[in-house]
N, C-alpha and C positions, 0 to 999 in steps of 0.2 A: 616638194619635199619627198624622198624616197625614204622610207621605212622599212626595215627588215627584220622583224622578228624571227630569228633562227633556235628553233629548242631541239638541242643537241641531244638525243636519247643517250647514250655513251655515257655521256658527261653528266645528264640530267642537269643542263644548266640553260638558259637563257641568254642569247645575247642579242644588244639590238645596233642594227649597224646600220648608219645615216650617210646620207649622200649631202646634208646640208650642210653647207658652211658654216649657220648660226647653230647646230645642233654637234655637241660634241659625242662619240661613241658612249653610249650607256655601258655603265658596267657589267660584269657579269652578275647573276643571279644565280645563286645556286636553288635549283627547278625545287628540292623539298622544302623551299622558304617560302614560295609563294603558295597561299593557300588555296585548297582544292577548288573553293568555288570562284576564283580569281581565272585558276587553269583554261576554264573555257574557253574563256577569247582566243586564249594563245593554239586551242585545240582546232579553232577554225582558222586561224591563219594557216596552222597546216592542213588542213583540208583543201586550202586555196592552194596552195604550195605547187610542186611543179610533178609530185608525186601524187598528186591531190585532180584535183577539177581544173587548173590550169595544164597542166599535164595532159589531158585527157581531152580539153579544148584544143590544146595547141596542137596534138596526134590529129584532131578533127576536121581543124582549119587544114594542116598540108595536107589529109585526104581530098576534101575540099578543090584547094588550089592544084591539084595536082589532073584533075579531070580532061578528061578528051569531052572536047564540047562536039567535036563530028561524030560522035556514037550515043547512043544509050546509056547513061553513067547510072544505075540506080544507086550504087555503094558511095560513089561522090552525095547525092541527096541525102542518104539517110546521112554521111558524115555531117551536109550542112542540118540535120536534122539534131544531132547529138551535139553539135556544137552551140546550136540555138539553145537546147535543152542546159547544157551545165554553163553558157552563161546567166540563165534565167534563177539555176539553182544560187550560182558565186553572187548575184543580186540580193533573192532572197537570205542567203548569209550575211551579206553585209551589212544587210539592212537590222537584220537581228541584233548583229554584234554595235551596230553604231546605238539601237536603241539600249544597248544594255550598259553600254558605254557612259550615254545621255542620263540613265538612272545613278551608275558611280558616281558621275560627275556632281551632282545634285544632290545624294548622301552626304558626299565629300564638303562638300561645300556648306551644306545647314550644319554637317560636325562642325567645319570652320566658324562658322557664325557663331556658334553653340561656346566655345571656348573663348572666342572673344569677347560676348557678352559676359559670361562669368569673370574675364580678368576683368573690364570695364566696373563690373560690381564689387568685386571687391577693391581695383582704386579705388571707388566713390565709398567704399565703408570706412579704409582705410584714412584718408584724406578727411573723413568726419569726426 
């Protein structure tokens, strides 16, 4: 499933754009509807982004791949060196953002619980 969070500074809006067949295009978001402390996530997907540590990866790798192995390359090392480095950083992001995710999700969901039991209570007052 491909996933693309694009937040359009310009427009100040949100859009998310799928490659999956069972996932229809999300709509837009206008960016001052979501709340500030929601922003985050969306703050590290662009940090991922291609302006971001992917960007800066992928400059890394074609330093990288582009080396004379019959010489001395120190600038190919460090590139494999930088490249190593802002994978290890886009890890430790994700890792952040999946656990901040795992907490939404488990908010969201006792909310769920939480509303359900109150309708369930009052059918049962109801119905008495």
């Amino acid at each position: 499933m491909l996933l693309e969070p694009v937040l359009v500074p310009a427009l100040r809006r949100v859009v998310v754009k799928t490659a999956h067949p069972e996932m229809p295009e999300a709509p837009d978001a206008p960016y001052d509807q979501i709340s500030p402390e929601r922003r985050t996530i969306l703050d590290v997907t662009g940090q991922l982004g291609d302006e971001g540590r992917v960007g800066v990866l992928g400059f890394a790798l074609a330093q990288r791949a582009a080396r004379d192995d019959t010489n001395a390359d120190p600038q190919a090392r460090r590139a494999a060196n930088t490249a190593m480095d802002e994978i290890d950083a886009m890890l430790a992001e994700l890792y952040a953002m999946r656990s901040r995710l795992v907490t939404e999700i488990r908010a969201s969901d006792d909310a769920t619980a939480a509303r359900v039991d109150a309708m369930l209570a009052a059918a049962k007052a109801a119905s008495a």
